[in-house]
C-alpha positions as CSV (number, residue, x, y, z in Angstrom):
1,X,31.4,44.2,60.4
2,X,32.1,40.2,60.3
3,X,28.1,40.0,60.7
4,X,27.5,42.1,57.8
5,X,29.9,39.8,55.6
6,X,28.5,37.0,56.6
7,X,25.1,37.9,55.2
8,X,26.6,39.3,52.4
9,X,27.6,35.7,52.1
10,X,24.7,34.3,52.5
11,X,23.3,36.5,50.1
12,X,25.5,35.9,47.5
13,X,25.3,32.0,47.9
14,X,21.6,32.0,47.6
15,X,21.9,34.3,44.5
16,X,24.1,32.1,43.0
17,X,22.0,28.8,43.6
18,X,18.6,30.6,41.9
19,X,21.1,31.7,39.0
20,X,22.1,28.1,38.4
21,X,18.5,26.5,38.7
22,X,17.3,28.9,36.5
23,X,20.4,28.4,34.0
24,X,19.4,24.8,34.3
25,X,15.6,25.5,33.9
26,X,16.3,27.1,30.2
27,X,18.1,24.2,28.8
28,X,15.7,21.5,30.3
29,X,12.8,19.8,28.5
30,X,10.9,21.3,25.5
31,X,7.4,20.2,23.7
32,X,6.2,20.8,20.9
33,X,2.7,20.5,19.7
34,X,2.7,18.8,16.3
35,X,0.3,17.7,13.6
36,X,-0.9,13.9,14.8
37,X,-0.7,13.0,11.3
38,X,3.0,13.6,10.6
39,X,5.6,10.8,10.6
40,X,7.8,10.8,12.8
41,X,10.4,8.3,14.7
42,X,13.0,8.6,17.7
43,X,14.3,6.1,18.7
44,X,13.8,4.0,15.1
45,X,11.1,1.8,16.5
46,X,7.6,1.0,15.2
47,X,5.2,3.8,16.5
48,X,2.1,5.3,15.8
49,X,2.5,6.1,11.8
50,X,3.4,2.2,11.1
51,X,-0.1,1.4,13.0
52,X,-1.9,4.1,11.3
53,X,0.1,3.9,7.3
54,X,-0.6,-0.5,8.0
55,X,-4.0,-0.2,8.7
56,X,-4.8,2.2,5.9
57,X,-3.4,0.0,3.2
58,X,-4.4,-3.5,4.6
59,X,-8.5,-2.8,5.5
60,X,-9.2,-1.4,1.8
61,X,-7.6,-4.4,0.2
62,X,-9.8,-6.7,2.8
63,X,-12.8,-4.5,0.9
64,X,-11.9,-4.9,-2.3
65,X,-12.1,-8.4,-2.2
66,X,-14.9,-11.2,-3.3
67,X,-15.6,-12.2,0.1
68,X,-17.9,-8.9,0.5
69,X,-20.2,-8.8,-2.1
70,X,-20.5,-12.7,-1.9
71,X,-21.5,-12.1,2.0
72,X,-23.9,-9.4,0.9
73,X,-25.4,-11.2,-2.1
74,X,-26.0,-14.3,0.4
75,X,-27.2,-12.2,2.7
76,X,-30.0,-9.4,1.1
77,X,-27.0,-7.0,0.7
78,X,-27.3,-6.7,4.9
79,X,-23.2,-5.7,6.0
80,X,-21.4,-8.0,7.7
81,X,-20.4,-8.0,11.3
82,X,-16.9,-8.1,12.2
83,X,-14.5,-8.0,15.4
84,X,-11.1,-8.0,15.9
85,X,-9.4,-11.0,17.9
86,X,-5.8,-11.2,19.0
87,X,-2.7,-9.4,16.7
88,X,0.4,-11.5,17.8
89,X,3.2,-9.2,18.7
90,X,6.2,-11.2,17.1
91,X,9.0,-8.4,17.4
92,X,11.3,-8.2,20.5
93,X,9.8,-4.8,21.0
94,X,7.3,-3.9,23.1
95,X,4.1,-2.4,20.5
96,X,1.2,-1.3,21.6
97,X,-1.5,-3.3,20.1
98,X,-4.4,-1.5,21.3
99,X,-3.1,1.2,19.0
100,X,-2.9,-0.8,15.7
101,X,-6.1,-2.3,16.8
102,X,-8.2,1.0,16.9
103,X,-6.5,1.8,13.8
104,X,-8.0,-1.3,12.6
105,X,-11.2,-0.4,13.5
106,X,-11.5,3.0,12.7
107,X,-10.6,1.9,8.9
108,X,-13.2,-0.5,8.7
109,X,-16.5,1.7,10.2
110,X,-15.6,4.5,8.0
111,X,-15.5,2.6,5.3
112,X,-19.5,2.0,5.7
113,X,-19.5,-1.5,4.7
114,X,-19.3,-3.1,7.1
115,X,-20.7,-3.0,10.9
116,X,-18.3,-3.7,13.8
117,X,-18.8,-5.5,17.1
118,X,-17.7,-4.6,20.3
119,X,-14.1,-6.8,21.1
120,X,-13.9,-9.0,24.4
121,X,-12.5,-6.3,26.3
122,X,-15.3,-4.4,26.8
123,X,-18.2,-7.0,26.8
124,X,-18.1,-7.1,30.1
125,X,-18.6,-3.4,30.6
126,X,-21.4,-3.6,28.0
127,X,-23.3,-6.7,30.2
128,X,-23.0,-4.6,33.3
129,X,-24.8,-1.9,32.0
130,X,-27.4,-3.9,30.2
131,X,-27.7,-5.3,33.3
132,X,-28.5,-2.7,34.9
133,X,-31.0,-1.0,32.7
134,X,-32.7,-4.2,32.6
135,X,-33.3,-3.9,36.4
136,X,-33.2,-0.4,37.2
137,X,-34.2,1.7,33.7
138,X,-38.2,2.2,33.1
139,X,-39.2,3.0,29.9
140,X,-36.3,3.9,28.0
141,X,-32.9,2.2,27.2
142,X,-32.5,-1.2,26.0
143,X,-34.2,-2.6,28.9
144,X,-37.0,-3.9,26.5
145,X,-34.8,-5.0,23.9
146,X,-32.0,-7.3,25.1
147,X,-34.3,-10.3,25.8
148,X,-33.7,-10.5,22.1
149,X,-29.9,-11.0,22.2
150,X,-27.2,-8.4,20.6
151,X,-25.9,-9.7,17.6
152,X,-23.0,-11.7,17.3
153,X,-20.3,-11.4,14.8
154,X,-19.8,-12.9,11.0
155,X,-16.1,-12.9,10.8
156,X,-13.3,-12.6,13.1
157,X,-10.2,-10.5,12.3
158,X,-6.6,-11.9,12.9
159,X,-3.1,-11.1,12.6
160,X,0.5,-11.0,14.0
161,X,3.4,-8.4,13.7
162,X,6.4,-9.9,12.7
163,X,10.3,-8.1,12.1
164,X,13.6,-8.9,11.2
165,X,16.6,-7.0,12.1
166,X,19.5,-6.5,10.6
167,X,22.3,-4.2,12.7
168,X,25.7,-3.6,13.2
169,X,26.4,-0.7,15.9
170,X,24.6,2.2,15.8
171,X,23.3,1.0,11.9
172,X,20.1,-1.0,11.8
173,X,17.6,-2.3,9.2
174,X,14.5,-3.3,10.8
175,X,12.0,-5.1,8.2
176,X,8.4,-5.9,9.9
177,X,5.2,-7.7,8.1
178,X,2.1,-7.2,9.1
179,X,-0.1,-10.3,8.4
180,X,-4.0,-10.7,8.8
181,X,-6.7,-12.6,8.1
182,X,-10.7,-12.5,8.0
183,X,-11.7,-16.0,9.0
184,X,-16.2,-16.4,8.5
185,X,-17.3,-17.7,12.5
186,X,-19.6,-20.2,10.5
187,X,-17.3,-22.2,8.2
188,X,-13.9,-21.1,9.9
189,X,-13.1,-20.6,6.3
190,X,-10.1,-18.0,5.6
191,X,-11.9,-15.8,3.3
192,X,-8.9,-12.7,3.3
193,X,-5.2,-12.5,3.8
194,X,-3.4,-9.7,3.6
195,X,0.3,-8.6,4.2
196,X,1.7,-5.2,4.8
197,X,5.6,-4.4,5.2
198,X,7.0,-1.6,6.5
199,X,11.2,-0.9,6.5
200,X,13.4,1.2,9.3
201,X,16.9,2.2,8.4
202,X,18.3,3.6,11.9
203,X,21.6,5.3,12.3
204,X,22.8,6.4,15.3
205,X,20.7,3.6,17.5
206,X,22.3,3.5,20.9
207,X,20.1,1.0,21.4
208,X,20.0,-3.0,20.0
209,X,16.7,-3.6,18.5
């Protein structure tokens, strides 16, 4: 009898342990799949829609302006070559700058006018393989072409991402400026600057920004 309690014991403990992992289970985490589009913020700091809603409104005003057509009209109407150099992170919040930077980029090759050149973080990759197809490709690839040099770039892209924040408790008002300039590699002349703001009001920040 005692032998038959005990694993009735035993039972019922084990029963009782699955029951609460599996109450636990239902309440844990839950995703969601979302349009990538959609704005959206957590915890109140810059994200993904600031990099994308900045880049859209900054790269058409670069565009717009005289510098183009007076490159192109100098030029035989050939596009210019630009690439991207360093965006300053000036917050106290860590922001992903390779996110703002493809943004960047994306922006300015659909936009058709102008070309883009590879950034310094991948050059390296990019000499490896010509590299090797130099050495090791036979008739095909670039191997009979890079004697010639890859072209270099017109103007250089700059910028910082600044904020100012304003908070009190959980209540915050976080103000960031994007700036960025187009400087032409040949004169080092500032041919563009543009400015982009964007504005958080955060309540309920557990968190000091």
């Amino acid at each position: 009898m005692d032998t038959r309690r005990r694993r009735s014991t035993v039972v019922a403990i084990v029963a009782l342990t699955l029951a609460v992992f599996m109450t636990a289970g239902c309440g844990g985490t839950k995703v969601e799949n979302v349009d990538p589009t959609t704005e959206g913020y957590i915890s109140g700091r810059w994200n993904d829609s600031d990099a994308q809603a900045t880049a859209e409104t900054l790269i058409p005003d670069c565009l717009e302006k005289p510098w183009l057509p007076e490159f192109r009209g100098a030029h035989d109407q050939a596009r210019p070559r630009i690439v991207i150099g360093d965006i300053a992170n000036n917050t106290s919040e860590h922001i992903s700058k390779d996110v703002f930077m493809n943004e960047l980029q994306r922006v300015l090759i659909n936009s058709g006018l102008v070309r883009f050149v590879a950034d310094e973080d991948i050059r390296a990759d990019l000499m490896r393989e010509v590299d090797w197809q130099s050495g090791m490709a036979k008739g095909g690839g670039v191997s009979g072409d890079v004697s010639s040099g890859v072209s270099g770039a017109d103007f250089m892209m700059l910028g910082t991402i600044s904020s100012v924040v304003d908070q009190a408790g959980s209540k915050a008002i976080v103000f960031y400026q994007v700036d960025l300039s187009l400087i032409d590699l040949r004169t080092w002349e500032k041919v563009w600057i543009g400015s982009a703001k964007r504005k958080h009001l955060v309540s309920g920040a557990k968190t000091r920004f």
